[in-house]
N, C-alpha and C positions, 0 to 999 in steps of 0.2 A: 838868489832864486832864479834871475832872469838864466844865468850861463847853464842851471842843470835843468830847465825849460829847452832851452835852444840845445843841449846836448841830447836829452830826447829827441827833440825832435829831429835833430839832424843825424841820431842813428836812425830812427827810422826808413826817412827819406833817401837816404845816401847806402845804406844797409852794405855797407864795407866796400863800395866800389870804387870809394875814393881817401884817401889818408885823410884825417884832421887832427890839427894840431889846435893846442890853445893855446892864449899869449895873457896874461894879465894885464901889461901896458905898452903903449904906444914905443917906449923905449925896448922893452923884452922884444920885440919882434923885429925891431931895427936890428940888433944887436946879434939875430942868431942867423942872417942871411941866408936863410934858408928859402927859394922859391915853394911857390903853392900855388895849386889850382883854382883857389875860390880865395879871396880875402870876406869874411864878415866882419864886417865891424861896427860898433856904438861912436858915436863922434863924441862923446864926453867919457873920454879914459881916465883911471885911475891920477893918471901922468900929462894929459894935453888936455887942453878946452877945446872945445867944437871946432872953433875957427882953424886951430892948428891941425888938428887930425884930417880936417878938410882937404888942407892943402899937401898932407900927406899924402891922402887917398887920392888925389888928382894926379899926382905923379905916379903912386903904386900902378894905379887900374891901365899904364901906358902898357906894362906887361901882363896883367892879371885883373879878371873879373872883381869887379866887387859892390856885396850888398851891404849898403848901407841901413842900419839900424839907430832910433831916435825919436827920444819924444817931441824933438823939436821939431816943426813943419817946414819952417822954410827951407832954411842951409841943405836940406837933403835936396830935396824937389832945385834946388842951385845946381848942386854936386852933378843931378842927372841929368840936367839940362846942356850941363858942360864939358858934361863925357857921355852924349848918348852911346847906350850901345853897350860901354865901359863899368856904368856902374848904375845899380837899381837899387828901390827904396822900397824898404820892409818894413813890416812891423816890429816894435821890440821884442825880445823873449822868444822870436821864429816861431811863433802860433796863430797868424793870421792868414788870409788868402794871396796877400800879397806875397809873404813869404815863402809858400808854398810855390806859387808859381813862379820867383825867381832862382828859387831853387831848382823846380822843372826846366828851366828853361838855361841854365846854365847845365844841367845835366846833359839835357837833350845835342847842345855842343859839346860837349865833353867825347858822348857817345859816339858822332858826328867825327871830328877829331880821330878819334882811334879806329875808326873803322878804315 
C-alpha cells in the first residue's frame, strides 16, 4: 500500500521530469549499478534491518541525494544529522509535508543543475 501511495505521489510531484525506478530490496538495487538522481528509501527493507540500510545510505548519499523514509524516529533524525545536506527525513508512504518539501527541494537543485 505504502509503494503505490509514494508512486502517486511521486508521479505527481516529479510529473516525468525526472526517471524513477523501483527496487524491492536493499540487494536488487546493489546489484543493478545503475546511478540515480534521488535515492528514496524505508530503512527496513524487505532484505536489511535499519541499522544495515543506514550504513548503506551513508555511503550512497556520497554521490546522490537521499530521503529517507521510517516509522522509526531516531536512526533517521542520526542519518541527517551525519550527512547534512546529503540526506533528508520524510514521512512514510510520500504523503506528508515533509515529503513534499524534500522532494521540492531536491527538485529545485536538480533544475539548478541543468540550467
Amino acid at each position: 500500500m505504502h509503494r503505490f501511495v509514494l508512486e502517486t505521489h511521486l508521479t505527481r510531484l516529479l510529473a516525468d521530469r525526472v526517471e524513477v525506478k523501483y527496487f524491492r530490496s536493499l540487494t536488487q538495487l546493489q546489484a543493478s549499478h545503475d546511478s540515480c538522481q534521488l535515492l528514496i528509501s524505508d530503512l527496513n527493507l524487505s532484505d536489511s534491518k535499519a541499522e544495515n540500510t543506514a550504513r548503506f545510505l551513508l555511503e550512497y548519499c556520497l554521490h546522490t541525494p537521499v530521503i529517507v523514509q521510517s516509522t522509526e524516529e531516531e536512526l533517521p533524525r542520526q542519518l541527517e544529522q551525519q550527512a547534512a545536506g546529503r540526506i533528508q527525513v520524510a514521512e512514510k508512504g510520500g504523503q506528508g509535508q515533509m515529503f513534499t518539501q524534500a522532494i521540492e527541494h531536491f527538485m529545485t537543485q536538480f533544475e539548478q543543475k541543468a540550467v
